[in-house]
C-alpha positions in Angstrom: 0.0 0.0 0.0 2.9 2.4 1.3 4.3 1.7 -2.5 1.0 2.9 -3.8 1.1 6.4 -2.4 4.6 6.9 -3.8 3.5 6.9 -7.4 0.3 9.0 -6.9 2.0 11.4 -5.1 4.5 11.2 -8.2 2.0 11.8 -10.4 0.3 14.8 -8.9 3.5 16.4 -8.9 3.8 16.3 -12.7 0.3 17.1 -13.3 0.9 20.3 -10.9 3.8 20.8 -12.8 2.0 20.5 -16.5 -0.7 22.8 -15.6 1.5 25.6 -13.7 3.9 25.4 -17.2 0.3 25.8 -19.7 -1.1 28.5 -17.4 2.2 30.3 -17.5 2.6 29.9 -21.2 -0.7 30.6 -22.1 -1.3 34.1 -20.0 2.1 35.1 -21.4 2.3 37.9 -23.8 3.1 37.2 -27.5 6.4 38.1 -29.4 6.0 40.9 -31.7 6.5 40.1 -35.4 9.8 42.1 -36.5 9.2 44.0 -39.7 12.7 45.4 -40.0 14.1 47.0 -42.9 16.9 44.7 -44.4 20.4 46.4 -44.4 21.1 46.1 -48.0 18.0 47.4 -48.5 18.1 50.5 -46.0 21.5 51.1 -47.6 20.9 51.0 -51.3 17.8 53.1 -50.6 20.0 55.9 -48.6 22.5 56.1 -51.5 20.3 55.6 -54.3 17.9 58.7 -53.4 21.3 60.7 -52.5 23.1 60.6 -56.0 19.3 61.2 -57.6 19.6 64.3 -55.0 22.9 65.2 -56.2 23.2 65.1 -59.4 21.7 68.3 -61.6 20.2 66.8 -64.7 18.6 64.4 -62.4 17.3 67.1 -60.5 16.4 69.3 -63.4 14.6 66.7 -65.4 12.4 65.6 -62.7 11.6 69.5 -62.2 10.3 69.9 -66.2 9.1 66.5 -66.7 5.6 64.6 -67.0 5.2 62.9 -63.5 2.3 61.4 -64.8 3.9 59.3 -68.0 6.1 57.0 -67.4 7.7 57.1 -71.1 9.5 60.6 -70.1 13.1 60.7 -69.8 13.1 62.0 -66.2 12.1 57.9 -65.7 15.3 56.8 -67.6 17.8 59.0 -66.0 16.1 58.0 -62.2 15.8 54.3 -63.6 19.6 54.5 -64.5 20.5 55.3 -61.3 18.3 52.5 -59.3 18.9 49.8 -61.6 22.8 50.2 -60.8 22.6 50.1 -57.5 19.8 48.2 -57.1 20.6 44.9 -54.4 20.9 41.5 -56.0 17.5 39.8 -55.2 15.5 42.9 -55.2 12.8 44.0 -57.8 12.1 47.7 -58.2 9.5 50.4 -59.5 9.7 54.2 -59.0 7.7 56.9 -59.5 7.3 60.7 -59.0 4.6 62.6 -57.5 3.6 66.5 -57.5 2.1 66.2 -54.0 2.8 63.5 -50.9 0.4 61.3 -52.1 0.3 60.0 -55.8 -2.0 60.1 -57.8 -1.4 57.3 -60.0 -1.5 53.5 -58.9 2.0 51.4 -59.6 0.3 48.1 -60.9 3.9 46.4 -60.9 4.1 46.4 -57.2 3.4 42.8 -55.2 0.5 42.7 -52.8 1.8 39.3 -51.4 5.5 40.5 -50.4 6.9 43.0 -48.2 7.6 46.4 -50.2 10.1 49.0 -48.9 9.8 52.3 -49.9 11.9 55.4 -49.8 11.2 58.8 -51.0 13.2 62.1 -51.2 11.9 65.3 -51.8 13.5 67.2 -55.3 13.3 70.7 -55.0 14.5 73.0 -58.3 17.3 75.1 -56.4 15.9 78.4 -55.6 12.6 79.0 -58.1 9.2 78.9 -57.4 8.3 75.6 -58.6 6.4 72.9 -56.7 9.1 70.7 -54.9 8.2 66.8 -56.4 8.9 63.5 -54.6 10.6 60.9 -56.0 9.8 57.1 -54.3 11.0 53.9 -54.9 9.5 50.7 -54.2 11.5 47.5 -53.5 10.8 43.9 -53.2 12.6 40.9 -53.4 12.2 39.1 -56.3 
């Protein structure tokens, strides 16, 4: 009989034990999902948007160009410049707006992957003209 008691008491031990650890893992706060920008990406972005900054035909074409079609040259020269420093991996679109939201829809962008963006604002150096933004969306491929 004295055996018995040995194992029940055993075994309410571990059943104390299996409850304390699902009560403690259930009332336990969740993790947060990280949605961190990836460091080639971050980097890329940073000195993509600075040489389109930089340079004055850059600048100058996105001042007297059509934001609105994408055949202009303004799209070539900013195009130029992404798809050389692009990331290997990555897929890209860009596009310039007149005001912080744009007005047109980019249809090449992925609704079932993560898109970065980055955006700089192009000003034309001292006239009056309406400072445009330039974005660019990446995803990996």
């Amino acid at each position: 009989m004295l055996n018995k008691q040995g194992y029940i008491k055993t075994l309410e031990a571990v059943i104390a034990i299996l409850i304390i650890l699902i009560f403690t893992f259930a009332v336990m706060p969740k993790p947060e999902p990280s949605y961190k920008l990836p460091s080639s990406v971050e980097n890329a972005q940073i000195y993509i948007l600075e040489e389109i900054e930089r340079n004055d035909a850059v600048r100058a074409a996105v001042m007297s160009g059509n934001p609105e079609d994408t055949a202009d040259s303004m799209y070539g020269l900013i195009v130029d410049i992404v798809a050389a420093n692009m990331p290997t991996g990555f897929a890209y679109t860009v596009g310039v707006c007149e005001k912080s939201a744009c007005s047109f829809s980019v249809s090449e962008i992925p609704s079932n992957k993560s898109v970065y963006t980055a955006e700089a604002m192009i000003g034309s150096g001292g006239t009056a003209d309406t400072p445009r933004i330039v974005r660019i969306w990446m995803w990996r491929k």
